[in-house]
C-alpha positions as a Markdown table, in Angstrom:
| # | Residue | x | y | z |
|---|---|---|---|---|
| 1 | Unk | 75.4 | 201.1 | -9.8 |
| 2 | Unk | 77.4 | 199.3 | -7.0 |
| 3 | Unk | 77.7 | 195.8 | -7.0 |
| 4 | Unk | 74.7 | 194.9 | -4.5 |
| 5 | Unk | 72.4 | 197.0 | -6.9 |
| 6 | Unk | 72.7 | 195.2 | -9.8 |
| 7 | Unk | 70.2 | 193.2 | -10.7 |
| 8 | Unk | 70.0 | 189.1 | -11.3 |
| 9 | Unk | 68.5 | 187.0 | -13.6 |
| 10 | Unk | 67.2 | 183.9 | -11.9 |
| 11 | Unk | 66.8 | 180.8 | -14.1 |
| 12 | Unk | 65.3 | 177.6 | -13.0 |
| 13 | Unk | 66.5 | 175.1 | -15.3 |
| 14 | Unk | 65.3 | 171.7 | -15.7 |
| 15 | Unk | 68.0 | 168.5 | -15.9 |
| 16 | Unk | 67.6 | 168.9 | -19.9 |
| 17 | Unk | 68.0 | 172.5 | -20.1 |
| 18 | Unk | 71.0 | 172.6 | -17.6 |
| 19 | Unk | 72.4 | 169.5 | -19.3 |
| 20 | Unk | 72.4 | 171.0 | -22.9 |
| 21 | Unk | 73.9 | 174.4 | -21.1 |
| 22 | Unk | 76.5 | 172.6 | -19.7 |
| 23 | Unk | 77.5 | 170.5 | -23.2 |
| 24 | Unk | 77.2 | 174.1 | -25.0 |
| 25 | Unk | 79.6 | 175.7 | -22.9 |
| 26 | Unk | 81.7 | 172.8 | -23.0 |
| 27 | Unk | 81.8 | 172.9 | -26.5 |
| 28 | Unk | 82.8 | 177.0 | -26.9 |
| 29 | Unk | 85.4 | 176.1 | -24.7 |
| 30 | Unk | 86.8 | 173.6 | -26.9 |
| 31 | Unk | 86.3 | 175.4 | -30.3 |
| 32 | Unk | 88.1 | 178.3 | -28.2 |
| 33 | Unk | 91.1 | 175.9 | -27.5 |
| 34 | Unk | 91.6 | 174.7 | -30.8 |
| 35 | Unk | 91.2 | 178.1 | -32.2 |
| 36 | Unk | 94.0 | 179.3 | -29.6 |
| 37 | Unk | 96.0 | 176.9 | -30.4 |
| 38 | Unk | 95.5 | 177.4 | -34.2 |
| 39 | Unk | 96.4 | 180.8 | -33.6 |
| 40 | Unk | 99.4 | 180.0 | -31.9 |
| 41 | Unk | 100.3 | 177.2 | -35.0 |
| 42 | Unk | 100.0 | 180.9 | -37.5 |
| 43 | Unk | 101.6 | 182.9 | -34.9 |
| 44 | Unk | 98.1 | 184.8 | -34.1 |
| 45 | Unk | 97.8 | 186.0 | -31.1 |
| 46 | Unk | 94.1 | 187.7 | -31.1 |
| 47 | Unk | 92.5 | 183.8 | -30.9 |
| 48 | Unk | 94.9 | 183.9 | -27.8 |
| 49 | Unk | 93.4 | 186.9 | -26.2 |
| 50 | Unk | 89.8 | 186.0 | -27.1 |
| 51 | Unk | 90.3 | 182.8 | -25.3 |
| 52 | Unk | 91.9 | 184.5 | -22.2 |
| 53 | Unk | 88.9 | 186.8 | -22.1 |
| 54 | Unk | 86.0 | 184.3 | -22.4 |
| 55 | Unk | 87.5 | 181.3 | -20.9 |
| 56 | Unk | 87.3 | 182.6 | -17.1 |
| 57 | Unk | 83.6 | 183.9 | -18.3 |
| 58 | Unk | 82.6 | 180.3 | -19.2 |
| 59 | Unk | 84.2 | 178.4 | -16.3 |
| 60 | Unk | 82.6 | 180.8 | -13.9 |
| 61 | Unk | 79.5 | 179.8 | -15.6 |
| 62 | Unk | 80.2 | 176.1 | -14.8 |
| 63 | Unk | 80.6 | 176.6 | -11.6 |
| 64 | Unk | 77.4 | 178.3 | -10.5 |
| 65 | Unk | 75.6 | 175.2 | -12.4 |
| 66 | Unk | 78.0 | 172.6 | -10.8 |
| 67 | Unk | 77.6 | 174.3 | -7.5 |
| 68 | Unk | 73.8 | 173.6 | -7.9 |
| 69 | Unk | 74.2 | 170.1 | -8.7 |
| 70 | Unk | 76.6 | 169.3 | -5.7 |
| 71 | Unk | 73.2 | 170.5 | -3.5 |
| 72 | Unk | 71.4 | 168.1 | -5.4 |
| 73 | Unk | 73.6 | 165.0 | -4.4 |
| 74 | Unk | 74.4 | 161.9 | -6.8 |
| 75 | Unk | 71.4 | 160.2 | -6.4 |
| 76 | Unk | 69.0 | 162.7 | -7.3 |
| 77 | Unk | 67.0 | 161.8 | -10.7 |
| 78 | Unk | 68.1 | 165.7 | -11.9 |
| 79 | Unk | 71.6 | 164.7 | -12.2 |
| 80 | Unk | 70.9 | 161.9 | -14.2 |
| 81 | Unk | 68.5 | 164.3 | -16.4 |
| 82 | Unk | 71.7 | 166.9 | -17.0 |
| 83 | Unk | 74.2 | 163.9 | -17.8 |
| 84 | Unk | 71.1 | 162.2 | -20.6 |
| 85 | Unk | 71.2 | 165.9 | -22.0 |
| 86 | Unk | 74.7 | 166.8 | -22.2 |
| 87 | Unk | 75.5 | 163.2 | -23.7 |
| 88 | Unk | 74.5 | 164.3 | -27.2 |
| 89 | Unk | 75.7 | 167.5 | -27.0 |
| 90 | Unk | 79.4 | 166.2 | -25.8 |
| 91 | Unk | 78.8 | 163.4 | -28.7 |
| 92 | Unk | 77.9 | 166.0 | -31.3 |
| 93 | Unk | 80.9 | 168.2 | -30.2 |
| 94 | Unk | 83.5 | 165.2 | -30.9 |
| 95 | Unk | 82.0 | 164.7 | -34.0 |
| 96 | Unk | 82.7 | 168.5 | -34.7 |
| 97 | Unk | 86.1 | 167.9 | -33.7 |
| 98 | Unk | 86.9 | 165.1 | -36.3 |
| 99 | Unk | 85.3 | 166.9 | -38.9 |
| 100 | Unk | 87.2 | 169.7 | -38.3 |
| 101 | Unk | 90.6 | 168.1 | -37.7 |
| 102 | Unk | 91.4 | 167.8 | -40.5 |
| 103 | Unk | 91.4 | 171.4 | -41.6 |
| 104 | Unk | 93.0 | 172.4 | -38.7 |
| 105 | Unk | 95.5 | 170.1 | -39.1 |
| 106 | Unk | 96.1 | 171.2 | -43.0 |
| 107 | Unk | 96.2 | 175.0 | -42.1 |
| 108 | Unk | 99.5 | 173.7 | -38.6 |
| 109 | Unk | 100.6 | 171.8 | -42.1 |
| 110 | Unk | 100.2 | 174.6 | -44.4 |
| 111 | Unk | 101.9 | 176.9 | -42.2 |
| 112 | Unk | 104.8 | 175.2 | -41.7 |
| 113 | Unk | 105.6 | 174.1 | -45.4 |
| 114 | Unk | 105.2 | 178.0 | -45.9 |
| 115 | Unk | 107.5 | 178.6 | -43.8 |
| 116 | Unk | 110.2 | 176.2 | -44.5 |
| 117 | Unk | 109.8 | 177.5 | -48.2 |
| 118 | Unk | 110.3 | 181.0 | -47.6 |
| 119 | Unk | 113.4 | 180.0 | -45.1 |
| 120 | Unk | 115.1 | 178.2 | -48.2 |
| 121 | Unk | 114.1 | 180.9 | -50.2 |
| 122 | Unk | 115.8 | 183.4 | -48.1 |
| 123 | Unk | 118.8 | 181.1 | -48.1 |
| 124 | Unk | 119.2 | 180.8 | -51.6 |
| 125 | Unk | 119.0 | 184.5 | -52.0 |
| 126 | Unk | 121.9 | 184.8 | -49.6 |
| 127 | Unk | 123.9 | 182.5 | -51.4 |
């Protein structure tokens, strides 16, 4: 199938639904930063890759929807619609953040202790 063959799916959101789309998307995005960055703290590179393959996916998803706002212009009642909707959702994904802080934050802790421990344990065997 060639690239003018395929076929499209057409959606016509409403201000909610694009607003909660756009806060969802936002979200995975973060989750996949922390997570790369989490991998990078154990020295795990897969969360790495997976963020490399997805994160062009999902910001070229945000710019077909941001493309359609920009026709809409700031004034129209639609844009105010998508920001009302993806309010919560940013709010919901900072709360997910501080809840899971913490943890990440233990594990960057975790792994560095460990490592420090097996460096002085690899020292004292040399000795």
């Amino acid at each position: 199938m060639t690239p003018s063959e395929k076929r499209r799916l057409t959606l016509g959101l409403e201000g909610e639904e694009a607003g909660t789309v756009l806060g969802a998307v936002a979200w995975v995005l973060g989750a996949l930063e922390i997570m790369k960055d989490r991998g990078h703290a154990e020295g795990d590179e897969q969360f790495h890759d997976l963020y490399d393959t997805l994160e062009p996916r999902l910001q070229a998803l945000i710019a077909k929807i941001s493309g359609a706002r920009m026709a809409l212009g700031s004034e129209d009642e639609l844009q105010e619609e998508i920001e009302a909707a993806y309010a919560p959702v940013r709010d919901a994904f900072e709360t997910w953040i501080g809840l899971t802080a913490a943890d990440t934050l233990s594990a960057a802790v975790g792994q560095r202790l460990g490592d420090a421990f097996d460096e002085a344990e690899e020292a004292d065997a040399e000795e």
